[in-house]
N, C-alpha and C positions, 0 to 999 in steps of 0.2 A: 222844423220841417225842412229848411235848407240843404240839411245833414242830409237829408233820405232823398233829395233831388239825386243825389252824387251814388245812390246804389247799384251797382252793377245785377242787373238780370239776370234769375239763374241758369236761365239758359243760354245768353250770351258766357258764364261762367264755361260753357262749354262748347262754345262758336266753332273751336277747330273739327269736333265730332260730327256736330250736328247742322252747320249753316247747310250743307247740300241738303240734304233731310228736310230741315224745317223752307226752304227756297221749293222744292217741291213740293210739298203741302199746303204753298198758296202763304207761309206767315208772313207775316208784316212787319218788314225791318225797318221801318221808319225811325228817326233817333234825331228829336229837334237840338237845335246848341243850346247850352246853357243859357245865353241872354236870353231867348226865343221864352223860354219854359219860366223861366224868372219874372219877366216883362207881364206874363199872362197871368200869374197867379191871383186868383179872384178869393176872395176870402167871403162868405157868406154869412149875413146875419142871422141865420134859423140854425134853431139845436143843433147839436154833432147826429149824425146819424148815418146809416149806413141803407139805401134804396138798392132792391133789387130789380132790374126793366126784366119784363119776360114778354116776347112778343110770340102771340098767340093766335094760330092760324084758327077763323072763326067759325068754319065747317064742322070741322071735329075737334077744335077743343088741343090739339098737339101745339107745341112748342117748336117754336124755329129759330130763337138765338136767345141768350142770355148777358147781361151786362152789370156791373156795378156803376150806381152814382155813390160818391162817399165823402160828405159834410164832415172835416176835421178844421186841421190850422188851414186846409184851403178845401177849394170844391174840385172832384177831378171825375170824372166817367171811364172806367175800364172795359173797352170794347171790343171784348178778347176775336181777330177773325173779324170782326166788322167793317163794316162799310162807307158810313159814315164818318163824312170830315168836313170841315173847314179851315179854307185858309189862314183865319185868324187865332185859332186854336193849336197848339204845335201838340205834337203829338211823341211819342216816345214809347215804344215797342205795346200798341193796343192803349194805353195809357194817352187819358186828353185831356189837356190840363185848362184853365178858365174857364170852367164853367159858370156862366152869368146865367140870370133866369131866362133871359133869350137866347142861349146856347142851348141849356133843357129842353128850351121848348122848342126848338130847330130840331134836336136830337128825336125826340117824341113824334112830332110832325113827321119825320122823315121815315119812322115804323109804322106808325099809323095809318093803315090806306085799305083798301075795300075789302080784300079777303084777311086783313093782319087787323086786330087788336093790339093795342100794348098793355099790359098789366104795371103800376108802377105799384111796388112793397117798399114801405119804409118802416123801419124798427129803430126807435133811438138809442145811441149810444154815449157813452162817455167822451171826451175828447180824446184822451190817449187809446181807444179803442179804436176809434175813424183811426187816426195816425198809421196806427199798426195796421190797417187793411189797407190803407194806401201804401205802405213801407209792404205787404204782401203781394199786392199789385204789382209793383215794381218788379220786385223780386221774380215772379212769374212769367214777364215779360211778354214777347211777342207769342201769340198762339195761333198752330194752322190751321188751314180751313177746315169746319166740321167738331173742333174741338170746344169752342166756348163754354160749353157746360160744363166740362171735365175741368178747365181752368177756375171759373167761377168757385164751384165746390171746393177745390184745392185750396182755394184762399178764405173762403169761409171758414171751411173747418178749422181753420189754424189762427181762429179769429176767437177769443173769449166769449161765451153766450151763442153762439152761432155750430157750436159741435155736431148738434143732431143734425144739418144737412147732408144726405147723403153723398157717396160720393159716386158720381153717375155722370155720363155723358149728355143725356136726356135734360131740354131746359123744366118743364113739368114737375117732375118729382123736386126738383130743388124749391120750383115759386109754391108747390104744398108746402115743403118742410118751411119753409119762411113764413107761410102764411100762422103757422104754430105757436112762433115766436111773440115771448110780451110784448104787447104794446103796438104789435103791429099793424100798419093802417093801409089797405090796400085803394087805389083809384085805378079805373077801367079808361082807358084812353082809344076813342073811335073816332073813324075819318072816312070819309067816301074817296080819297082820292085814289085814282090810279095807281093800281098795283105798279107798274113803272115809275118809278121814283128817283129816276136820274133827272128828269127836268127838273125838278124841285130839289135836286141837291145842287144842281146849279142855279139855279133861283138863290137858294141858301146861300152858297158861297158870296154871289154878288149883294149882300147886306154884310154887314160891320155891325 
């Protein structure tokens, strides 16, 4: 997995085209140093598997961001356009690496609030299957505001067992097509708290 730390982004592949572009669209060039990403690597005891987060406004039922959790040689959440951080997690273009069960559950908390649902989808996979969606992850790199779902999809599809998700902007149609897939086990995550969820991201941040 060390090997796939050192992958260059495909859209950093094209940094001289597209930085104004993607700096206008709101993306996220964050890009922690190597110790940072290294020191954090959290390796998790439960199966390899690959979580899709779908957070779901609870009025109508629509979709408002999509994410990957993805159990291989480490634990890492791909938060294409997201909002969510901590300081003790480094982060590398939407990509956040140590995820501990109390980073999950920071992350989930921090969707979860009066008019949002979170849907979490897990489907197990091989090891060298997580690997590869984190080695897609990467690759995919920092995405602009608006886009999450279109990123999501793109790394799916290109992921073995995962073909049929469409490829669509929309987070909805992807958490159907997931919900398709063998073995898949879905949990509803609800919280009453305030739609403003800046206090509690700084709440967050001041825990370790």
């Amino acid at each position: 997995m060390n090997a796939a730390l050192t992958i260059m982004p495909r859209r950093a592949l094209l940094a001289g085209l597209l930085v104004a572009g993607l700096s206008a669209c709101g993306a996220d060039r964050v890009y922690a140093p190597d110790e940072a990403v290294q020191r954090a690597i959290y390796v998790s005891d439960e199966p390899p598997s690959i979580t899709l987060f779908t957070v779901q406004r609870r009025y109508d039922g629509s979709g408002g961001h999509s994410a990957l959790m993805i159990n291989g040689s480490q634990r890492v959440i791909y938060d294409p356009a997201g909002t969510w951080h901590h300081p003790s997690m480094p982060e590398r273009y939407d990509l956040h690496y140590g995820i501990t069960d109390r980073m999950k559950a920071f992350y989930i908390d921090y969707h979860a609030r009066a008019s949002w649902d979170v849907l979490e989808q897990t489907v197990p996979v091989t090891r060298e299957v997580a690997d590869l969606a984190i080695r897609r992850a990467i690759e995919e790199g920092a995405t602009p505001k608006g886009f999450c779902g279109a990123s999501i999809a793109a790394i799916l599809r290109d992921v073995p067992g995962f073909e049929s998700i469409p490829a669509t902007m929309a987070p909805m149609p992807i958490s159907r097509a997931f919900d398709r897939l063998p073995g898949e086990v879905t949990v509803r995550h609800q919280d009453s708290d305030s739609d403003n969820n800046k206090p509690l991201l700084a709440a967050q941040a001041a825990q370790n």
